[in-house]
Biopython code that builds the backbone (N, CA, C, O; Angstrom):
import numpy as np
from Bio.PDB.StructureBuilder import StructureBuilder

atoms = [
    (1, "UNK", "N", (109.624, 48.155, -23.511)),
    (1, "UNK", "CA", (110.810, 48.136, -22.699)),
    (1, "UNK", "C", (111.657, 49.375, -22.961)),
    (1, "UNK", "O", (112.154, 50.158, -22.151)),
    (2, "UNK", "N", (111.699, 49.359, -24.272)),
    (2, "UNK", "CA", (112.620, 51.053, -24.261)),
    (2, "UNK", "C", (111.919, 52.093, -24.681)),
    (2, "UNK", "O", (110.746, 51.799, -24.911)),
    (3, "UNK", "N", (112.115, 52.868, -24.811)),
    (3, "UNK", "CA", (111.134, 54.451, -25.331)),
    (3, "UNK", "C", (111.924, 55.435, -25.654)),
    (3, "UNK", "O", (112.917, 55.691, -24.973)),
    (4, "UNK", "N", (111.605, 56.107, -26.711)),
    (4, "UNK", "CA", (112.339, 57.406, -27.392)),
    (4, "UNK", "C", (112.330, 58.256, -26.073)),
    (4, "UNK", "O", (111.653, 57.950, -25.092)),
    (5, "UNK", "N", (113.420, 59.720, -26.171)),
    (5, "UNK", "CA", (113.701, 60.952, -25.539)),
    (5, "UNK", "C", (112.084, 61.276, -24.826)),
    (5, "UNK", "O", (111.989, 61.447, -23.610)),
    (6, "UNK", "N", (110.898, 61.331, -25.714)),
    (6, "UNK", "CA", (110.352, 61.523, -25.449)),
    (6, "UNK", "C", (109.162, 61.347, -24.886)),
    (6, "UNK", "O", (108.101, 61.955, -24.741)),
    (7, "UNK", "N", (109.847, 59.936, -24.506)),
    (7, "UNK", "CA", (108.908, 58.458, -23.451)),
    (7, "UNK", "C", (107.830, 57.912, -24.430)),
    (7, "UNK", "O", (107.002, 57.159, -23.918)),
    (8, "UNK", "N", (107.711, 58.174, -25.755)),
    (8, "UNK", "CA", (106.897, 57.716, -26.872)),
    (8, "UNK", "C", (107.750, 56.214, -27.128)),
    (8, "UNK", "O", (108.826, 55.928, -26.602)),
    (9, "UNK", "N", (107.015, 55.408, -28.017)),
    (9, "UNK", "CA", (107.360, 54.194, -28.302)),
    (9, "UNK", "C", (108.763, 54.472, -29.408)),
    (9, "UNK", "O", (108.888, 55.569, -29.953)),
    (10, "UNK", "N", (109.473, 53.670, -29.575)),
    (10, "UNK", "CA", (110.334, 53.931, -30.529)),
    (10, "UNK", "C", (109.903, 53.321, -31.649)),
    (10, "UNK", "O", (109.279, 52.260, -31.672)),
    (11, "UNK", "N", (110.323, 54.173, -32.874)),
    (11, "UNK", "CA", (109.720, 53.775, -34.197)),
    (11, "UNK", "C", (111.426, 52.810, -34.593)),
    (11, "UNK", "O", (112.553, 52.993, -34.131)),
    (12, "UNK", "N", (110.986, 51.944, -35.476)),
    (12, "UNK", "CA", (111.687, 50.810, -35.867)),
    (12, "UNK", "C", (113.162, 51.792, -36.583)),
    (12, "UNK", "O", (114.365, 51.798, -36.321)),
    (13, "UNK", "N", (112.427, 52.427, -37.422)),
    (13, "UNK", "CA", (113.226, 53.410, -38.564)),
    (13, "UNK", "C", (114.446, 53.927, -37.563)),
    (13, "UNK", "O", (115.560, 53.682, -38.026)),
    (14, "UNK", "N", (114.441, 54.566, -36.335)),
    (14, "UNK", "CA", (115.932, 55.215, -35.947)),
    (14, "UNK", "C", (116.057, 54.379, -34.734)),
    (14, "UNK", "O", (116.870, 55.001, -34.050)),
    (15, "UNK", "N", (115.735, 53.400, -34.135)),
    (15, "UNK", "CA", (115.989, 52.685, -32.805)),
    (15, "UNK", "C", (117.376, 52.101, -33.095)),
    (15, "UNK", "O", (118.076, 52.033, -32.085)),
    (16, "UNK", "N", (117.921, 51.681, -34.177)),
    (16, "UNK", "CA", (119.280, 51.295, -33.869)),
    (16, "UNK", "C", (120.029, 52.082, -33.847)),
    (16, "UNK", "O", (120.751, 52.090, -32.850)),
    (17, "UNK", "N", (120.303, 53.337, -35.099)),
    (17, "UNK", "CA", (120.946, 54.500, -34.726)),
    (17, "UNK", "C", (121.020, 55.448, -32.870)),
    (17, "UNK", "O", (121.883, 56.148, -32.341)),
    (18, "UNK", "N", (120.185, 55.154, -32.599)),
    (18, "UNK", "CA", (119.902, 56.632, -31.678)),
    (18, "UNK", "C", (119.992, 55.704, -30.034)),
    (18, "UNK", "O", (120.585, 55.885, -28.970)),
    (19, "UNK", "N", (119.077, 54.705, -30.565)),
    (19, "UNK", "CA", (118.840, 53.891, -29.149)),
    (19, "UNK", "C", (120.045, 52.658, -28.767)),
    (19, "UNK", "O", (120.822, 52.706, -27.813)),
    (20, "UNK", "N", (119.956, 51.647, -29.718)),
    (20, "UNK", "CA", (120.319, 50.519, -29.643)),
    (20, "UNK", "C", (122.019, 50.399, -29.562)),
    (20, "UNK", "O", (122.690, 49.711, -28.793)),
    (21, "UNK", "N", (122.570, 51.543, -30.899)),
    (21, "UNK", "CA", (124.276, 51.184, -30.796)),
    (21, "UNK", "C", (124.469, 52.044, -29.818)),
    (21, "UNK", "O", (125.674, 51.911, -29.608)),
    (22, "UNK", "N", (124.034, 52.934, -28.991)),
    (22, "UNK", "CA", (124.585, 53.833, -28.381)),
    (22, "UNK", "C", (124.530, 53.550, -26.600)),
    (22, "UNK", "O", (125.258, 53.931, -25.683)),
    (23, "UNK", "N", (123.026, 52.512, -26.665)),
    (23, "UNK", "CA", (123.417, 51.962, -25.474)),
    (23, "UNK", "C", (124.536, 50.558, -25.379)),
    (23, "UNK", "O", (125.125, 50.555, -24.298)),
    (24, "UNK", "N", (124.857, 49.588, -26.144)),
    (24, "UNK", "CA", (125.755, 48.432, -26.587)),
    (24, "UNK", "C", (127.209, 49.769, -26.372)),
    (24, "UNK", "O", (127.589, 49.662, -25.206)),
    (25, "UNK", "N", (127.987, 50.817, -27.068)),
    (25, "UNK", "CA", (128.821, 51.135, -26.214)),
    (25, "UNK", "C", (128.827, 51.615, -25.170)),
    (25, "UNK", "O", (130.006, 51.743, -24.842)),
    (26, "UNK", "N", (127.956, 52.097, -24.154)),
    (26, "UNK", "CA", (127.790, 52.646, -23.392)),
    (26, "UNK", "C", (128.034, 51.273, -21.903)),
    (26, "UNK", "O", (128.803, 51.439, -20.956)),
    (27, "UNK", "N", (127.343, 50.306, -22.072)),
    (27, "UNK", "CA", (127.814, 48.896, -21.942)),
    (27, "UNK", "C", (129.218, 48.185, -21.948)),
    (27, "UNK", "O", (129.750, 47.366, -21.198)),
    (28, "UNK", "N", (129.579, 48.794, -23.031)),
    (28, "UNK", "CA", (131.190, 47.920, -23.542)),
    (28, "UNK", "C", (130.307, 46.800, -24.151)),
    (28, "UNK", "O", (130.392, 46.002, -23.218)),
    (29, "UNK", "N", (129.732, 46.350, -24.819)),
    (29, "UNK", "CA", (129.253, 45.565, -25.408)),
    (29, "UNK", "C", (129.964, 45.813, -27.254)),
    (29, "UNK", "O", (130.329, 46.886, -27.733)),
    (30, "UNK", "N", (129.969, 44.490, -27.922)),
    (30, "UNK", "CA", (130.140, 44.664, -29.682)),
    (30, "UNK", "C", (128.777, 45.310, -29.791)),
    (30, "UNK", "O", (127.794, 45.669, -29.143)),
    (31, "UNK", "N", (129.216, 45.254, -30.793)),
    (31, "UNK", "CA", (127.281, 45.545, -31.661)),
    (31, "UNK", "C", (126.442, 44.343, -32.195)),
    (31, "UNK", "O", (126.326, 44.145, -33.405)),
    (32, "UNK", "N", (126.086, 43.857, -31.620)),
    (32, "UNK", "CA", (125.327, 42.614, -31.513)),
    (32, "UNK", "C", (123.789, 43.419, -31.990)),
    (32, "UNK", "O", (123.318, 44.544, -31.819)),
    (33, "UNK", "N", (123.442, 42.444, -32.514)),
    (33, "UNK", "CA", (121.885, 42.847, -33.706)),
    (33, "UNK", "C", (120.763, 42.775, -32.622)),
    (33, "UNK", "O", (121.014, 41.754, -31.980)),
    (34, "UNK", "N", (119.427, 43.485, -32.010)),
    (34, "UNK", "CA", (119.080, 43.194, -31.327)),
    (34, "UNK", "C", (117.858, 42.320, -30.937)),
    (34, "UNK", "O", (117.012, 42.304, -30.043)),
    (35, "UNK", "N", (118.291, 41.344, -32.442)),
    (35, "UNK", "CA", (117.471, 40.319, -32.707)),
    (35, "UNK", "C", (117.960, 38.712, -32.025)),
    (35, "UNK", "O", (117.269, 37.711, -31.835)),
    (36, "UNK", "N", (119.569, 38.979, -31.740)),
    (36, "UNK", "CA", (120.382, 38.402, -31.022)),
    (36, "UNK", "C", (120.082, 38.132, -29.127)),
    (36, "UNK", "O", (120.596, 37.382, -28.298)),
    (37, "UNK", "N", (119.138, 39.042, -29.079)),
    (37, "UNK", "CA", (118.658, 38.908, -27.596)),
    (37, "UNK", "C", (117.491, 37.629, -27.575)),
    (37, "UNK", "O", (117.637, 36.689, -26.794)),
    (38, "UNK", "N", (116.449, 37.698, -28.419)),
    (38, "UNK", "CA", (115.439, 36.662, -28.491)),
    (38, "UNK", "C", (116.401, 35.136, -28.802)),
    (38, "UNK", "O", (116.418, 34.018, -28.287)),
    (39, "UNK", "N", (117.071, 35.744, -29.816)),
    (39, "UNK", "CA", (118.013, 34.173, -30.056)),
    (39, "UNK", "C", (118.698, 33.210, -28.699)),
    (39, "UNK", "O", (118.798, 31.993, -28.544)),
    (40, "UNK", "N", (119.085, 34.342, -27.869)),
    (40, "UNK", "CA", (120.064, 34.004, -26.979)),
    (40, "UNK", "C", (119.438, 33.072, -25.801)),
    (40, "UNK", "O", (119.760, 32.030, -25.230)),
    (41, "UNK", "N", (118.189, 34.165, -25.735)),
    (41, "UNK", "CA", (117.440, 33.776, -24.588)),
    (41, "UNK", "C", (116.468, 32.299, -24.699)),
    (41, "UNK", "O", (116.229, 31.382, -23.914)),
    (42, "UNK", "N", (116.099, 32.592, -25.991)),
    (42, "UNK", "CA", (115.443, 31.053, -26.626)),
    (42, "UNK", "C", (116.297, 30.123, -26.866)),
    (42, "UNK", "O", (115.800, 29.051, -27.210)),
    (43, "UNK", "N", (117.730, 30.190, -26.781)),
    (43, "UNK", "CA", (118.588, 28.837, -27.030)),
    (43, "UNK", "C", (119.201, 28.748, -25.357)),
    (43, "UNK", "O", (119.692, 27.770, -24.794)),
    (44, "UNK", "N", (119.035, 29.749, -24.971)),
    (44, "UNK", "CA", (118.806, 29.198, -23.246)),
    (44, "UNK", "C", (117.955, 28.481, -22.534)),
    (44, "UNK", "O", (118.102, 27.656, -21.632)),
    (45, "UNK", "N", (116.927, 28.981, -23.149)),
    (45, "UNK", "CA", (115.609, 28.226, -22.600)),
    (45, "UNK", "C", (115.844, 26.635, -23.245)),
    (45, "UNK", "O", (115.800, 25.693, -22.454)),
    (46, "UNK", "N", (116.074, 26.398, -24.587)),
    (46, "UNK", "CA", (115.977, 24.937, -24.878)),
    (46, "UNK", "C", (117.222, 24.409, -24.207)),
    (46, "UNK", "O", (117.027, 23.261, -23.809)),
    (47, "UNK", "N", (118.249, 24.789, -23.986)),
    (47, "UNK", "CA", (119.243, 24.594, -23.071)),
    (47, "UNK", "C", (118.720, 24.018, -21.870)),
    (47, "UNK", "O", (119.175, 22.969, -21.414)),
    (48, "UNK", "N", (117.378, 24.936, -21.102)),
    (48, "UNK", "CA", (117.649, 24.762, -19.543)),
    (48, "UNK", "C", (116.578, 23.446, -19.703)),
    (48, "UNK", "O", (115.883, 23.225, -18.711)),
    (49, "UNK", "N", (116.388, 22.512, -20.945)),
    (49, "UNK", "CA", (115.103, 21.637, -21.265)),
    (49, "UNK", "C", (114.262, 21.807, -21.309)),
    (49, "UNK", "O", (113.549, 21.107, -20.591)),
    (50, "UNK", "N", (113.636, 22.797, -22.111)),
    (50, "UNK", "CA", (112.354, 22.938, -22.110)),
    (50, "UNK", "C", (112.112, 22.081, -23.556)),
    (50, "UNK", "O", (112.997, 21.959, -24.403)),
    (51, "UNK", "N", (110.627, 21.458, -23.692)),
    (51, "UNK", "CA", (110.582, 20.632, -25.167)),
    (51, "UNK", "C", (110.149, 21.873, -26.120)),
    (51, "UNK", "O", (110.093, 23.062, -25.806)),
    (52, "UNK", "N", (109.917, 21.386, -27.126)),
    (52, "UNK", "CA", (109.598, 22.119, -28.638)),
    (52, "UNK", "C", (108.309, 22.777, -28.143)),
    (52, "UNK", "O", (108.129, 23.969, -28.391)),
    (53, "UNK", "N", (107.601, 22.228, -27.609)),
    (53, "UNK", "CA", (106.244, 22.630, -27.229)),
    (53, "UNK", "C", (105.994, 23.962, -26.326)),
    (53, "UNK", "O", (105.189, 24.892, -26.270)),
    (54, "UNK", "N", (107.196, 23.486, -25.632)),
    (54, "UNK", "CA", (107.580, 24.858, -24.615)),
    (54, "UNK", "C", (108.067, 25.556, -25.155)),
    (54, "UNK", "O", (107.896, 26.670, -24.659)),
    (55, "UNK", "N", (108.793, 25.567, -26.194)),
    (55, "UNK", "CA", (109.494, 26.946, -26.801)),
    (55, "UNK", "C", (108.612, 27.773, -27.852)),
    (55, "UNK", "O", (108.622, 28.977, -28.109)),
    (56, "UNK", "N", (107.751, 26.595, -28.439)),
    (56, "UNK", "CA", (106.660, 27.220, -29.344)),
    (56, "UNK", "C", (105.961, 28.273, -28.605)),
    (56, "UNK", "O", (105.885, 29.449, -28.958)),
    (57, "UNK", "N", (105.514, 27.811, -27.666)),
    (57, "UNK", "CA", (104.183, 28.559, -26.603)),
    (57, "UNK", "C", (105.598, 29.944, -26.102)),
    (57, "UNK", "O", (105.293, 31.010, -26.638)),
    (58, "UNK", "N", (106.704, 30.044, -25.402)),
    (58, "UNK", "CA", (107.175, 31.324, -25.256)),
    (58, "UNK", "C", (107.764, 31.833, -26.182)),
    (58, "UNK", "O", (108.631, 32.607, -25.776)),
    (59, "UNK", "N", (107.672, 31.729, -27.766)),
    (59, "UNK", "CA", (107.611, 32.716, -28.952)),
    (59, "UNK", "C", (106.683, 33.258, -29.508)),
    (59, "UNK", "O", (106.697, 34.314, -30.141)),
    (60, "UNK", "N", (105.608, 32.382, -29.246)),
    (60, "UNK", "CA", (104.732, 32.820, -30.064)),
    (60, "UNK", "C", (104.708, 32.368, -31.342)),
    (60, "UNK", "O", (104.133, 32.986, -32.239)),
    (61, "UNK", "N", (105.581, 30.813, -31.588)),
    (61, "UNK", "CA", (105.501, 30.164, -33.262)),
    (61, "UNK", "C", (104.149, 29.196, -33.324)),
    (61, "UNK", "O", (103.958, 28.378, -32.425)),
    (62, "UNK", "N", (103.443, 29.303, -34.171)),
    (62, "UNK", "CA", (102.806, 28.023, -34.696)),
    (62, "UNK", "C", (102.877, 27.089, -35.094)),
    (62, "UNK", "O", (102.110, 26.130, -35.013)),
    (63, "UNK", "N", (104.124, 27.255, -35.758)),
    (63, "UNK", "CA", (105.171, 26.059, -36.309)),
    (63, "UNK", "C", (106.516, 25.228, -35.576)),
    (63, "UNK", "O", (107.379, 25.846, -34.952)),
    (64, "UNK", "N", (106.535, 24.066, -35.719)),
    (64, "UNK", "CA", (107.576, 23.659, -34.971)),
    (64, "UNK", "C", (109.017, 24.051, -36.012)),
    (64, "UNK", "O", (110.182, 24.081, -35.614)),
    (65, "UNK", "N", (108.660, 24.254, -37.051)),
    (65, "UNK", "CA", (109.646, 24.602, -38.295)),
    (65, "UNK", "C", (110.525, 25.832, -37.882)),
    (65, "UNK", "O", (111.756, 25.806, -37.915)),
    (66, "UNK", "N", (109.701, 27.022, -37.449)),
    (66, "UNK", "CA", (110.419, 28.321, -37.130)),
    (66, "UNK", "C", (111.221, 27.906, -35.871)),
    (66, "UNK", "O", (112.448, 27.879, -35.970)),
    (67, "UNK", "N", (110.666, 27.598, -34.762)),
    (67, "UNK", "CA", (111.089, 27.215, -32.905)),
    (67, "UNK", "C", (112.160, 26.210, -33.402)),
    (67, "UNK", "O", (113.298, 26.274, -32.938)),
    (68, "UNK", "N", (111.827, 25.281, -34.336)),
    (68, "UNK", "CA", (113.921, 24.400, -34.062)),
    (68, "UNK", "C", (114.893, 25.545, -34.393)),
    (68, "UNK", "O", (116.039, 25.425, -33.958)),
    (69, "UNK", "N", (114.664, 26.353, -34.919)),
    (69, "UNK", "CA", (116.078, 27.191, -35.318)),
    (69, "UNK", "C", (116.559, 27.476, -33.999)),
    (69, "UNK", "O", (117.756, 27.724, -33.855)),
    (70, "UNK", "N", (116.021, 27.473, -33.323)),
    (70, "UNK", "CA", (116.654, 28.115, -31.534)),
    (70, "UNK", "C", (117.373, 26.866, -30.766)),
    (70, "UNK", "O", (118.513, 27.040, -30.334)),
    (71, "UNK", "N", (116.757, 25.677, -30.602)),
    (71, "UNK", "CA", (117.529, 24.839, -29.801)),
    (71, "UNK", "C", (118.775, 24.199, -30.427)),
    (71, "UNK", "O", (118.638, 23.820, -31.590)),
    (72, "UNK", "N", (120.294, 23.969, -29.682)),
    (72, "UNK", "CA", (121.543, 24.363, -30.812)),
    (72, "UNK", "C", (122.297, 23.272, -29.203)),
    (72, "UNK", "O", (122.382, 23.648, -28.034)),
    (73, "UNK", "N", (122.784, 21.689, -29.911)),
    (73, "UNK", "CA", (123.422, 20.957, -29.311)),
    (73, "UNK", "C", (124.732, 21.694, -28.794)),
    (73, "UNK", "O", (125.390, 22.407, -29.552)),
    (74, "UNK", "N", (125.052, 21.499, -27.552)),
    (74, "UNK", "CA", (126.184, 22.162, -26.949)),
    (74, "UNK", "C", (126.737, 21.175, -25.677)),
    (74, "UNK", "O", (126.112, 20.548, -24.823)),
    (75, "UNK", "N", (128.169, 21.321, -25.934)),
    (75, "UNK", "CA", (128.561, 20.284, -24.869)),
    (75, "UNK", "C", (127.989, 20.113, -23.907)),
    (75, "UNK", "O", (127.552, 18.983, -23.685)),
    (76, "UNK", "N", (127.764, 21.243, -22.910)),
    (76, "UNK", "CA", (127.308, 21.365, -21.616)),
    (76, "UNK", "C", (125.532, 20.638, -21.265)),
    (76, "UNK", "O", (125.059, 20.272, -20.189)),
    (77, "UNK", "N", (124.806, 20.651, -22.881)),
    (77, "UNK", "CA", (123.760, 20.492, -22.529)),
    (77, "UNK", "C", (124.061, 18.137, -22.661)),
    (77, "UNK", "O", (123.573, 17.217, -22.005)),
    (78, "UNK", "N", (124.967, 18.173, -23.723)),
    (78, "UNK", "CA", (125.328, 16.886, -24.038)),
    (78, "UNK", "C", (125.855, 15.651, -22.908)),
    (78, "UNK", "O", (125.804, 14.421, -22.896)),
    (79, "UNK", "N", (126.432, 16.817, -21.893)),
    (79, "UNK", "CA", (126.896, 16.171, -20.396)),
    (79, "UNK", "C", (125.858, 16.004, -19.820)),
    (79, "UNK", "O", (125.619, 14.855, -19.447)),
    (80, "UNK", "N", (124.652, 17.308, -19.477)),
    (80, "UNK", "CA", (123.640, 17.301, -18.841)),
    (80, "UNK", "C", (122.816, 15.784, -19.353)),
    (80, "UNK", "O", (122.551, 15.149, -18.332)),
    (81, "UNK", "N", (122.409, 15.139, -20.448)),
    (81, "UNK", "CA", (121.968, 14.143, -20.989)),
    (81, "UNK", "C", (122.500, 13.116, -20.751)),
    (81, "UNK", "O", (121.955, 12.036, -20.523)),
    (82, "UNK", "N", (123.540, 13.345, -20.782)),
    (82, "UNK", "CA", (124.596, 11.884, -20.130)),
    (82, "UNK", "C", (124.611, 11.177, -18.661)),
    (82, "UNK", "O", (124.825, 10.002, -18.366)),
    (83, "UNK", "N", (124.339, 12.198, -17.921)),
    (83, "UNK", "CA", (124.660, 12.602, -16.686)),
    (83, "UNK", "C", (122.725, 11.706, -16.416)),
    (83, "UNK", "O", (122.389, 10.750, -15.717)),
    (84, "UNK", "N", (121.865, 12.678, -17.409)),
    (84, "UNK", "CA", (120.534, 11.650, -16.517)),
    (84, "UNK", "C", (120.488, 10.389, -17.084)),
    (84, "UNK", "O", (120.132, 9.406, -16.434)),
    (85, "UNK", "N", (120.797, 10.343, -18.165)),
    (85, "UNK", "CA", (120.738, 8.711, -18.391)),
    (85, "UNK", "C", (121.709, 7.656, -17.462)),
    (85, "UNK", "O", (121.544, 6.474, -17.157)),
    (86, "UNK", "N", (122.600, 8.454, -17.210)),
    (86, "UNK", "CA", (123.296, 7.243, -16.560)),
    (86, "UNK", "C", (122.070, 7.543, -15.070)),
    (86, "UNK", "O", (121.457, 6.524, -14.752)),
    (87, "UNK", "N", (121.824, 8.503, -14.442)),
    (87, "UNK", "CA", (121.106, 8.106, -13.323)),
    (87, "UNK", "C", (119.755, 7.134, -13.826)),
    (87, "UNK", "O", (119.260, 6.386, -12.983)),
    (88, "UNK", "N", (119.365, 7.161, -14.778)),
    (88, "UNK", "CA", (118.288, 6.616, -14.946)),
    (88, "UNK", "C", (118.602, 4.686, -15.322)),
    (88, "UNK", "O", (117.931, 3.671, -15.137)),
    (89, "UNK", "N", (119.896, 4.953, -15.881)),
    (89, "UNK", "CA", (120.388, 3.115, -15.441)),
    (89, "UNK", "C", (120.592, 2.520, -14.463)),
    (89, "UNK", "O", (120.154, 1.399, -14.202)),
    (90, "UNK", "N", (121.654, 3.552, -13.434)),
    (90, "UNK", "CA", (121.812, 3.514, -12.196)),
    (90, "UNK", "C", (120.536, 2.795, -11.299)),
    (90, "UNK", "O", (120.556, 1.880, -10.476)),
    (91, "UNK", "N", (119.506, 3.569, -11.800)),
    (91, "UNK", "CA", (118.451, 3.682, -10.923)),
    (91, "UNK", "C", (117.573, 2.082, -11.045)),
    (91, "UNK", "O", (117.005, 1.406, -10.187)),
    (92, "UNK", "N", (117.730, 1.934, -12.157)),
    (92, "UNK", "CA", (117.094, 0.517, -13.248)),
    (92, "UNK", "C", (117.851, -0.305, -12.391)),
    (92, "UNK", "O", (117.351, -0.892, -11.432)),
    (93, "UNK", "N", (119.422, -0.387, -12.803)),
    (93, "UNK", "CA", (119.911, -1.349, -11.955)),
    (93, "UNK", "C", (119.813, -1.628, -10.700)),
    (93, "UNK", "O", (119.833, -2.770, -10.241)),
    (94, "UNK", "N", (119.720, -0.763, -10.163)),
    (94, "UNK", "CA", (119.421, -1.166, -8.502)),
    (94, "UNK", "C", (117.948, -1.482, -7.951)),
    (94, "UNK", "O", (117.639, -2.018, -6.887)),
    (95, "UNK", "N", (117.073, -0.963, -9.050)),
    (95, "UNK", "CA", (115.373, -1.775, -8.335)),
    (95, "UNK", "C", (115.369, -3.239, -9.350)),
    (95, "UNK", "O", (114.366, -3.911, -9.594)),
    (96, "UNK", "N", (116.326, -3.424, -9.691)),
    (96, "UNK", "CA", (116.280, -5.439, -10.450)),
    (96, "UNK", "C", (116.185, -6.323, -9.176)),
    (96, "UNK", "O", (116.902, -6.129, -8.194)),
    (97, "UNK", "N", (115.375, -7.180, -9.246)),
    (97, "UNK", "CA", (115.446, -7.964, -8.152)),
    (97, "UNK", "C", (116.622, -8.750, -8.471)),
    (97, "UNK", "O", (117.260, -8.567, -9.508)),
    (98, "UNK", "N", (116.986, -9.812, -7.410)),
    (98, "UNK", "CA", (118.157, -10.634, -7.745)),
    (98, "UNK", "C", (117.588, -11.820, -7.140)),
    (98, "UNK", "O", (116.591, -11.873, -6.420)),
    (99, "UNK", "N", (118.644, -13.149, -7.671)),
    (99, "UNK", "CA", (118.068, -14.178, -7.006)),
    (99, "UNK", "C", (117.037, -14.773, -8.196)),
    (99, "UNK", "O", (116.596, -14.113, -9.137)),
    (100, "UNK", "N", (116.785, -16.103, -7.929)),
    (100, "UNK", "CA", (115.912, -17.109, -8.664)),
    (100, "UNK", "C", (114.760, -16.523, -9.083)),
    (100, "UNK", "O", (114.341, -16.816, -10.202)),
    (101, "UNK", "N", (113.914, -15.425, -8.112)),
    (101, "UNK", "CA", (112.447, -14.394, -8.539)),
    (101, "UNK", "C", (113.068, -13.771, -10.199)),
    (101, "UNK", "O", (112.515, -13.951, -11.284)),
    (102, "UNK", "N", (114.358, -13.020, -9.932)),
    (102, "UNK", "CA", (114.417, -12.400, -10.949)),
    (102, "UNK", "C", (113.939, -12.454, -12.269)),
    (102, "UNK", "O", (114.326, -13.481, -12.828)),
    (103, "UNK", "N", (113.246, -11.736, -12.970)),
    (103, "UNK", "CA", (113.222, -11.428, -14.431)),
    (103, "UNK", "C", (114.606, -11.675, -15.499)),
    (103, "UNK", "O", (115.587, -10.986, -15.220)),
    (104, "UNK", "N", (114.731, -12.619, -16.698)),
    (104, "UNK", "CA", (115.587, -12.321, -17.370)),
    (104, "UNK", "C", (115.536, -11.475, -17.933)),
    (104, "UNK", "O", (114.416, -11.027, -18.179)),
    (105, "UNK", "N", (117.026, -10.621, -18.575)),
    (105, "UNK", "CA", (116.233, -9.568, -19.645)),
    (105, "UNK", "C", (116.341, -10.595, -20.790)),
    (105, "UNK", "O", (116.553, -11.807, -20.805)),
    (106, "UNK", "N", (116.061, -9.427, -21.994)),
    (106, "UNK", "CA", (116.048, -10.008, -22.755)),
    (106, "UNK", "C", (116.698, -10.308, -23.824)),
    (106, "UNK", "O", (116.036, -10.696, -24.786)),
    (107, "UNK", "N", (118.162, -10.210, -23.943)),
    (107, "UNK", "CA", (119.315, -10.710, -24.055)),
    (107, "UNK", "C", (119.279, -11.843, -23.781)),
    (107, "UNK", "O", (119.488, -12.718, -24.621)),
    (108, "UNK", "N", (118.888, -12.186, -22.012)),
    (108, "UNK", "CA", (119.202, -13.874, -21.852)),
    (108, "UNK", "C", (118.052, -14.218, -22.329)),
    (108, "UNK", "O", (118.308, -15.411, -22.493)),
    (109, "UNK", "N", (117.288, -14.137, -22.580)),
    (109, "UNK", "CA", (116.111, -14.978, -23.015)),
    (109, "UNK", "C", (116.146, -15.446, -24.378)),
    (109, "UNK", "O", (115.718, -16.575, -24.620)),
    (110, "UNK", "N", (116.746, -14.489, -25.583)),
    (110, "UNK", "CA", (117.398, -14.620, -26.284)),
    (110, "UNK", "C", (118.579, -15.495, -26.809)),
    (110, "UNK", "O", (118.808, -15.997, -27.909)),
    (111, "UNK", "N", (119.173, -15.493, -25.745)),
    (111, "UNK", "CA", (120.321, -16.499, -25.267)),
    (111, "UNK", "C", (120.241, -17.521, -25.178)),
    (111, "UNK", "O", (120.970, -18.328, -25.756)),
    (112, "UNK", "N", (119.042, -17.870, -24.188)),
    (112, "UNK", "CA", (118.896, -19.184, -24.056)),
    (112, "UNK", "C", (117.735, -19.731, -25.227)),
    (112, "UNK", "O", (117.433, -20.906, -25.435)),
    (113, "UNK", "N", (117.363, -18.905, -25.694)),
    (113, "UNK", "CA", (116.401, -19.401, -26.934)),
    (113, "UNK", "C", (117.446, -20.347, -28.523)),
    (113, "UNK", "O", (117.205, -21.324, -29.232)),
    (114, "UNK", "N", (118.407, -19.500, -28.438)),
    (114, "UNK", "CA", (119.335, -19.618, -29.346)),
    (114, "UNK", "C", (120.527, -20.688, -29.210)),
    (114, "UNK", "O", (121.177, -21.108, -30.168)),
    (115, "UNK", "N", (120.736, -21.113, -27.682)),
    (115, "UNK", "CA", (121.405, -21.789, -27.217)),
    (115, "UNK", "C", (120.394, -23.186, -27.311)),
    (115, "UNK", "O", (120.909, -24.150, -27.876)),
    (116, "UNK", "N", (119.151, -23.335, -26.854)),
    (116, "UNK", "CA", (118.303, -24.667, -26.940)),
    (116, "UNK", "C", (117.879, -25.140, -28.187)),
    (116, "UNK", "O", (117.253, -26.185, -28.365)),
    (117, "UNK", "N", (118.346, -24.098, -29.312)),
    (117, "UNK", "CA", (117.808, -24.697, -30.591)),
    (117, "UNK", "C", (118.821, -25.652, -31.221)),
    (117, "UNK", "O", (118.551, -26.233, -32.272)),
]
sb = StructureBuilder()
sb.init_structure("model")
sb.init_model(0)
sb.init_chain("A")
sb.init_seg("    ")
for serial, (resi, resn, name, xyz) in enumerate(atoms, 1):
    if name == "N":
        sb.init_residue(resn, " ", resi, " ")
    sb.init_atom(name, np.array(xyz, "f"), 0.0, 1.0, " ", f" {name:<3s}", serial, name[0])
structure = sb.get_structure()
């Protein structure tokens, strides 16, 4: 993605000096480490739901040990969770049959187990 003056690969040794802080002001950017880009983008990705499995396979970890360091609870994702579970009760509740066919759950069954003894 980037390349020295001289369209050669950049060697590790001067890429932050020459390359890295000089494009971050050039940006208006802080100086953010540019190890901070993989971080960002991988706690986006577990953000947008992808599972462990999915994040393993776009790092390149073998381990599920290294890939949790990236996914990082955040309100927005905590609403997003809230938000399908309630559709997914929503959804429960309204295919219940009603009426004498109905299924008890199992609370009442419970109920009435505890109540006839």
């Amino acid at each position: 993605m980037f390349v020295g003056p001289t369209g050669a690969p950049l060697r590790r040794t001067n890429f932050r000096q020459r390359t890295w802080l000089p494009a971050l002001q050039a940006a208006g950017l802080p100086a953010i480490h540019f190890h901070d880009l993989r971080h960002t983008g991988n706690a986006l990705t577990a953000n947008a739901g992808a599972n462990l499995r999915e994040l393993m396979a776009r790092m390149g970890h073998a381990s599920t040990r290294a890939a949790l360091v990236y996914p990082h609870s955040t309100d927005e994702r905590q609403l997003e969770i809230a938000a399908s579970l309630e559709r997914l009760v929503q959804a429960g509740l309204t295919a219940r049959p009603t009426g004498p066919a109905a299924r008890p759950t199992g609370t009442q069954r419970a109920r009435r187990t505890t109540t006839e003894q």
